[in-house]
FIGUBA-752461 format. One record per residue: residue in one letter; x, y, z of N, C-alpha, C, O in turn. Coordinates in steps of 0.1 Angstrom, whole numbers, plus 5000, padded with zeros to 4 digits. Layout:
aXYZXYZXYZXYZ ...
END
This chain:
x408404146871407204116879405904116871405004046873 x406004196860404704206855404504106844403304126839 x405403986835405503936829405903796837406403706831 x405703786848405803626856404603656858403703596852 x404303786873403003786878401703786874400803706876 x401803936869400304046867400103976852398903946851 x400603956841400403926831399603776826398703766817 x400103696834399303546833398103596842397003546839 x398003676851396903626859395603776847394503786851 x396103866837395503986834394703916823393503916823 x395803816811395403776798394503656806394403586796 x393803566817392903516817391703586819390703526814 x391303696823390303796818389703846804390603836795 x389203866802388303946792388904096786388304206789 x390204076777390804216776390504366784391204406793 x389304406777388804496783388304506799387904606805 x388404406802387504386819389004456819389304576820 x390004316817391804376825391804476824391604536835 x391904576812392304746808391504806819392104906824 x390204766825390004876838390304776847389804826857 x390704676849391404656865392504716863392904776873 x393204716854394804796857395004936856396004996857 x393804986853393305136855393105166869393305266875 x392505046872391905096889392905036896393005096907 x393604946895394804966904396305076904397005146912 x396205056892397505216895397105326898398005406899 x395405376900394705446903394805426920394905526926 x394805316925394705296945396505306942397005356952 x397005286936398305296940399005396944399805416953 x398505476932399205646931398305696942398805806944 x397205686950396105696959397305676971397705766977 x397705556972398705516986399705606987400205676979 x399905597005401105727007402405677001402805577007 x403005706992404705656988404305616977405205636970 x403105556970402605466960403305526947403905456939 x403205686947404005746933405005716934405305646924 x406105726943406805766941407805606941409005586938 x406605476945406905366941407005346929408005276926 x406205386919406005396907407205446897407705396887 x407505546902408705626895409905606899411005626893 x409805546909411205406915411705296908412905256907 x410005266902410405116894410505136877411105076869 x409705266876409305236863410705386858411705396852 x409905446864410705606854412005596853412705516860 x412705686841414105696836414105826832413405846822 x414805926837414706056828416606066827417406006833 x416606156816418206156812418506316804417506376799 x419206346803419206506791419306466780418806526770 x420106336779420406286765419106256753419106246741 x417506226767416806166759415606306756414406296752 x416206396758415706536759415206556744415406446739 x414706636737414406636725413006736720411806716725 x413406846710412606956706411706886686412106876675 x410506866693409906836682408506936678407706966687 x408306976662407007056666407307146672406307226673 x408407196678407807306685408107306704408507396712 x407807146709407207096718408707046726409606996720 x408807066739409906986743409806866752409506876764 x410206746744410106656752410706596760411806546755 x410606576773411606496781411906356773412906346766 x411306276774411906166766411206146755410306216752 x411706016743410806046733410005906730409705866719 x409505836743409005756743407605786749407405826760 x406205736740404705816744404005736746404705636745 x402505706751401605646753400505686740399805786741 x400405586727399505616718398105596720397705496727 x397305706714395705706715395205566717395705466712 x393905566727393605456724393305356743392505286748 x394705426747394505336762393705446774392905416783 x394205536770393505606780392605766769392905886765 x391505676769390605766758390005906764389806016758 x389705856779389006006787390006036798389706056809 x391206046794392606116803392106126821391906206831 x391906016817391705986833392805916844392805886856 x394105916834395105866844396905946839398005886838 x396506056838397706136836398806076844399605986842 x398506156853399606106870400306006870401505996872 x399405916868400305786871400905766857402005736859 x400505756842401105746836402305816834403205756829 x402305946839403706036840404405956846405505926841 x403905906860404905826866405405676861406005596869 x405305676855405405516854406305546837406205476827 x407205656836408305736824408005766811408905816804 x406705746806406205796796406505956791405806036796 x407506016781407706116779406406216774406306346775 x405506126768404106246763403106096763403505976760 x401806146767400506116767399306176756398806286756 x399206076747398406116736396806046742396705916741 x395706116747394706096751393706076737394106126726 x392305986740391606006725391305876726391605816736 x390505806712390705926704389106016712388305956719 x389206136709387906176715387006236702387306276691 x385706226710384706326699383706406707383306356718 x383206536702382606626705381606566719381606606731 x380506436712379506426721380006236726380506146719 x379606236738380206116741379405986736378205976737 x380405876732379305786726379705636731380605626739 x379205566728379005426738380005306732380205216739 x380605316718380905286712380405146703379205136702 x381305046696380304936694380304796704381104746712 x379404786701379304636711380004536717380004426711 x380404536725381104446733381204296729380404276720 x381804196731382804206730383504256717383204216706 x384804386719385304456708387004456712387804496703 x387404426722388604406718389604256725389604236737 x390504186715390804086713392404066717393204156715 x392803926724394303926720394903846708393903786703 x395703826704396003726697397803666701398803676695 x397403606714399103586719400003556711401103616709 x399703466705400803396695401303516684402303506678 x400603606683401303706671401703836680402503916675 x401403856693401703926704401104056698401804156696 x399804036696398904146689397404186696396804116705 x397104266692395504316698394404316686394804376675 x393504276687392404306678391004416681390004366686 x391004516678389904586685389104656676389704716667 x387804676676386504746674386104846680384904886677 x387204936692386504986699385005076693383805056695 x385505156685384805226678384405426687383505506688 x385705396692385505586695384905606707384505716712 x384705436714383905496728384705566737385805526740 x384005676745384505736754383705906756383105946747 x383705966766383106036776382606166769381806256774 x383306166756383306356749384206436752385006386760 x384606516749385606656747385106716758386006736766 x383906756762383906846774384406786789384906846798 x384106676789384606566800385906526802386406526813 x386806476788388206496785388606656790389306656800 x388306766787388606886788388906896803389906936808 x387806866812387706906825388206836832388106876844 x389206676829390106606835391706646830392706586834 x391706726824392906776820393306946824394207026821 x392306956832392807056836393207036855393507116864 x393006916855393806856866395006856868395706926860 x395806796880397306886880397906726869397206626865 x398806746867400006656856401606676861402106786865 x402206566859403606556859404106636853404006656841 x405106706864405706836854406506766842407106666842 x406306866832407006816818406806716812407706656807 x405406666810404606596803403906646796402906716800 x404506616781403506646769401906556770401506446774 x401206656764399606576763398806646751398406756749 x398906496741398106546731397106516729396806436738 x396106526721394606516721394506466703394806526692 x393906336706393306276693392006266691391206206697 x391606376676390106396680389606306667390206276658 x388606286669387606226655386406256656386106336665 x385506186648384106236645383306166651383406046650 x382106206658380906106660380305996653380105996641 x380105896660379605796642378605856636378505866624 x377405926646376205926633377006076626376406126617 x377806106629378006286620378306216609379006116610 x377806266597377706236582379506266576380206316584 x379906246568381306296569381506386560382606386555 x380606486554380306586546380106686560380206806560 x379706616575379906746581381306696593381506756604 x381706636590383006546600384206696603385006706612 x383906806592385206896600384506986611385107066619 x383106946610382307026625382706966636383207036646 x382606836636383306756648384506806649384606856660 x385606806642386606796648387306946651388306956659 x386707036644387007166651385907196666386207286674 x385007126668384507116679385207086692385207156702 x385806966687386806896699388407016701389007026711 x388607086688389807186685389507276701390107296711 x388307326697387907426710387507426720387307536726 x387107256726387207236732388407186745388507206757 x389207106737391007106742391707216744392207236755 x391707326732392607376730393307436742394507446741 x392807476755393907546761394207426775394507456787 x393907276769394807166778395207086775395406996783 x395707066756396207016758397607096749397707216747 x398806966744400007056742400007026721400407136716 x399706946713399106926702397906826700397706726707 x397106866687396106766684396406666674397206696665 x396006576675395806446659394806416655394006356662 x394206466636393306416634393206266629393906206622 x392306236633392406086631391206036622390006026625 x391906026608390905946601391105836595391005826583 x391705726606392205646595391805536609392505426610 x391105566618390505416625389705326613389505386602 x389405206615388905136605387505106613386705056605 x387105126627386305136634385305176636384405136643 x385305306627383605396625383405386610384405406602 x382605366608382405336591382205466585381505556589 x383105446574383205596560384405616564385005666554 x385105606575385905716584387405746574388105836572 x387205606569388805606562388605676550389505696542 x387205716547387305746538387605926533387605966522 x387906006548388206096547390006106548390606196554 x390506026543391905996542392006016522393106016516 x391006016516390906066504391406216499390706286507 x392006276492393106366486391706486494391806536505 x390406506483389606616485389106626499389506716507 x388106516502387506566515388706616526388706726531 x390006486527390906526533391406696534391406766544 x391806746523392106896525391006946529391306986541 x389906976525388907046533388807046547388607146554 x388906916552388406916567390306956575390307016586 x391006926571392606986575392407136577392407206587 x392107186560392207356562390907406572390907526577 x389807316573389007426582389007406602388707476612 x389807246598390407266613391707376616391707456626 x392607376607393707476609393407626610394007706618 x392407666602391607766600391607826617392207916623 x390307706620390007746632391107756642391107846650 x392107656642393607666651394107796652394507846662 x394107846640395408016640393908096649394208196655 x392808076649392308216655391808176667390608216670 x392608096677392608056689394208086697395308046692 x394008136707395708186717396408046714396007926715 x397608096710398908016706398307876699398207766706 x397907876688397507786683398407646683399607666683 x398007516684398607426689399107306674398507296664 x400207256677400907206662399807116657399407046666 x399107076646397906956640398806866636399906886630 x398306756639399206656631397906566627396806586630 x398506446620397906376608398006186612398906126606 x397206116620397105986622397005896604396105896597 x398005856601397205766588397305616591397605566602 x396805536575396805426581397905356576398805416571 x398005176578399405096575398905076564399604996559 x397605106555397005036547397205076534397104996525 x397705256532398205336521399005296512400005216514 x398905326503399705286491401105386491401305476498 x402005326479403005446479402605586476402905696482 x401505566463400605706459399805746467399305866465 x399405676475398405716489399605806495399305926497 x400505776496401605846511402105956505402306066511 x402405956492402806066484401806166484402406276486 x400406176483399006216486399406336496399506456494 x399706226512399506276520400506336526400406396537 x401806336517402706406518402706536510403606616513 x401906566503401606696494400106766503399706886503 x399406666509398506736519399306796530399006916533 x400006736535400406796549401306936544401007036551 x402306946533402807076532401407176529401207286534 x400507116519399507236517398707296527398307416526 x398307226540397607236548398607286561398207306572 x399507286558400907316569400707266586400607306598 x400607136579400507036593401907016598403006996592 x401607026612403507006618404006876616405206856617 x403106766614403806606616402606516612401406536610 x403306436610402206266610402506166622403606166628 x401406086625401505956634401205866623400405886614 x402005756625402405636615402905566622404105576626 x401905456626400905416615400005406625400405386637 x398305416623396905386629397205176628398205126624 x396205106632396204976632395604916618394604946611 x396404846617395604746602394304686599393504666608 x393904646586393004576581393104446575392404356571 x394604456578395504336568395204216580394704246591 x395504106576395503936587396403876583396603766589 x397503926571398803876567399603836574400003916583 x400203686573401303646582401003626600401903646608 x400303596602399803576614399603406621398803326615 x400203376631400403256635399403236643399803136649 x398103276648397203236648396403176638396303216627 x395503066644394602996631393803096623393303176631 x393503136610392603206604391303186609390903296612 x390303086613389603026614389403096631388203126635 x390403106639390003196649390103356645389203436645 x390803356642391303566636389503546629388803616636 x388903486620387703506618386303496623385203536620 x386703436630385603436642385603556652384603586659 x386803646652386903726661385703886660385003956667 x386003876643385203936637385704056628386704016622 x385404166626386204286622387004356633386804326645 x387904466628388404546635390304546630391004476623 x390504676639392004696638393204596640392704486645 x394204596639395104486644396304546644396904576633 x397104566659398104626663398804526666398404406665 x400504566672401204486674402204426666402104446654 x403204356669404204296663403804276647404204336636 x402804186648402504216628402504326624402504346612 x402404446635402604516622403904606622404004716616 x404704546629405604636627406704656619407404756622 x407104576609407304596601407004716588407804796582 x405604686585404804796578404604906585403804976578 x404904966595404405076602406005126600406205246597 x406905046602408605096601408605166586409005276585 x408205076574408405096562407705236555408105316547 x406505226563405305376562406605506564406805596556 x407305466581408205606583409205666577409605786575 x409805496574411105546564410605606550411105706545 x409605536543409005686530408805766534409405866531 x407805776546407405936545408606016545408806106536 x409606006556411206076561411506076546411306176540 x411905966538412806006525412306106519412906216515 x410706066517410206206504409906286508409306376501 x410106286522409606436527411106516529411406636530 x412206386529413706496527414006546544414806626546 x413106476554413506466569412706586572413106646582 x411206666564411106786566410006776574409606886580 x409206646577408006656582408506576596409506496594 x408206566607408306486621407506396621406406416616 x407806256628407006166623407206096637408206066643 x405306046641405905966656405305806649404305766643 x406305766654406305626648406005516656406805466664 x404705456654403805376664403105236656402105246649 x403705136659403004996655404304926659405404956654 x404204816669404904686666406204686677407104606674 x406204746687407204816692407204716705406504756714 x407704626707407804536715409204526726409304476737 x410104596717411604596727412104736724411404806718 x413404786729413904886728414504856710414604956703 x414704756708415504736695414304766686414804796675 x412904766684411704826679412004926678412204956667 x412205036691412005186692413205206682412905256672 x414105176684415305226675415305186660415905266652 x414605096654414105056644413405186640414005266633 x412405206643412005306640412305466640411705546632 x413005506648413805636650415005596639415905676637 x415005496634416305486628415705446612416205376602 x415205466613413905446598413605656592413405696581 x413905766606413205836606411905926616411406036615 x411805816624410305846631411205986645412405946648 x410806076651411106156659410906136672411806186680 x409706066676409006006687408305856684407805826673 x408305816692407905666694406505676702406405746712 x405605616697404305586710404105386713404405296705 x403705376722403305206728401805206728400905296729 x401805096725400505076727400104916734399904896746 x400304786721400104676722401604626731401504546740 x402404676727403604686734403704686747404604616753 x402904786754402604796767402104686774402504646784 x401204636768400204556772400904426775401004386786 x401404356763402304236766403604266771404204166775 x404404396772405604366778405304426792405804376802 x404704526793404204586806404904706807405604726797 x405004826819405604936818407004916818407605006813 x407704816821409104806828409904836811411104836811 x409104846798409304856787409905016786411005056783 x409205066788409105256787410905276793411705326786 x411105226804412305236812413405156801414505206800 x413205036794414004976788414705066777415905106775 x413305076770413705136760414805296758415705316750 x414205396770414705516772416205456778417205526777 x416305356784417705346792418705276776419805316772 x418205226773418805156754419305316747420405336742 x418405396749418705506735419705606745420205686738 x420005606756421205656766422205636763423005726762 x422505456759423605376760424005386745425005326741 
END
């Protein structure tokens, strides 16, 4: 239905206009009497098989919703319902900001990809905080992806993000630091060996002297080198981070069956989706080899079918997240995929 119906009539809209009409309709839906439980009719799949202890954390299934679609966790509920095993909210920052300028995010059908600039907009940590302590789908993971304000300098960027630590900490179930959007400027540049360790150990710092401190994990980008990944594979044991998300969205425009000439006019920004999923697969299977299977790895770019998800768990990756995926194939994906890794 949502790939005859809702999808032709969504992609003649203005990306972003769509992303809140289909916010506010599964919002009146899950609102109607029976509407949930329509939802979890059509969409949900739970199984024991697709059960799974990662981190620490137990997941019902191991299929997630990656940072990015629902930035001020404003639609727990329905996304529970609709079979998502964990909800990664974000990315968020301390004070709420507007982000950059409109138009900021793109399709590019023919490569079955997204282009976006969002640039971190969304409501703050204290606002995220106070929507999460709303009720949720039993046995839904919810993690929290924090980053930095744009104007915070990034000599003071680990203030932000233990800001947002103490702020979450007792709603959600782990954090992601994220410095590897390409969307606030400098940002990537705290993916560097030094600043990197510093702002890790004084977020973790602050983690152990908070009740039941919650697993950190590590957003990077598709853009790293082998000696970049090796980097951050000797960061994460020093800094005793529980996992990485691999991969953040590209900077790359390689191989894309859209005209250059449009991809350039679009302007800057990230680029998810089928291009990249290849390189987001290749990111997981290094890290897994040289890490010797020791680090958990949720594996996010490019994920279009169930044969995607398994691509990647079969590369290494522990959990899976959607993003661009969602968008073009619609929820009925989430159910595909979880009913594929059953069989």
């Amino acid at each position: 239905m949502y790939k005859a119906l809702l999808k032709p009539l969504l992609f003649q809209l203005d990306a972003e206009k769509a992303h809140h009409l289909v916010f506010d309709n599964l919002r009146r839906t899950h609102r109607v009497p029976g509407g949930a439980a329509l939802l979890r009719g059509l969409y949900d799949f739970q199984h024991p098989d697709l059960e799974r202890e990662v981190f620490g954390l137990r997941f019902r299934n191991p299929v997630g919703l990656a940072a990015g679609l629902d930035k001020n966790a404003e639609l727990l509920p329905e996304l529970g319902e609709l079979g998502f095993g964990f909800v990664e909210i974000g990315t968020v920052t301390p004070r709420p900001q507007p982000g950059n300028p409109t138009p900021r995010l793109f399709r590019l059908p023919q490569d079955g990809a997204l282009l976006n600039r969002m640039g971190f907009n969304n409501h703050g940590a204290a606002a995220a905080a106070e929507r999460l302590r709303g009720p949720r789908p039993a046995g839904l993971i919810v993690g929290g992806n924090i980053g930095k304000n744009k104007d915070t300098p990034n000599e003071q960027a680990a203030h932000d993000y233990v800001a947002c630590v103490e702020a979450l900490h007792a709603v959600v179930d782990y954090f992601v630091v994220n410095v590897s959007s390409p969307n606030t400027p400098g940002l990537r540049q705290l993916q560097e060996r030094e600043p990197l360790i510093r702002l890790l150990q004084q977020v973790q710092e602050r983690n152990a002297t908070l009740p039941s401190p919650r697993p950190l994990l590590l957003k990077i980008a598709p853009d790293l080198t082998d000696a970049q990944l090796d980097d951050i594979l000797l960061i994460a044991r020093e800094t005793q981070l529980s996992g990485l998300v691999a991969t953040n969205t590209t900077i790359s425009r390689d191989g894309l069956q859209t005209p250059a000439s449009h991809v350039q006019s679009l302007g800057a920004g990230g680029l998810s989706g089928r291009p990249l999923r290849q390189r987001a697969t290749e990111v997981v299977r290094y890290l897994h080899q040289h890490s010797k299977g020791a680090l958990p790895i949720i594996g996010v770019g490019g994920i279009h079918s169930p044969e995607d998800a398994q691509e990647k768990l079969a590369a290494g990756a522990s959990l899976v997240q959607l993003y661009s995926g969602f968008v073009y194939e619609g929820p009925g994906l989430i159910k595909r995929i979880n009913q594929a890794l059953v069989k």
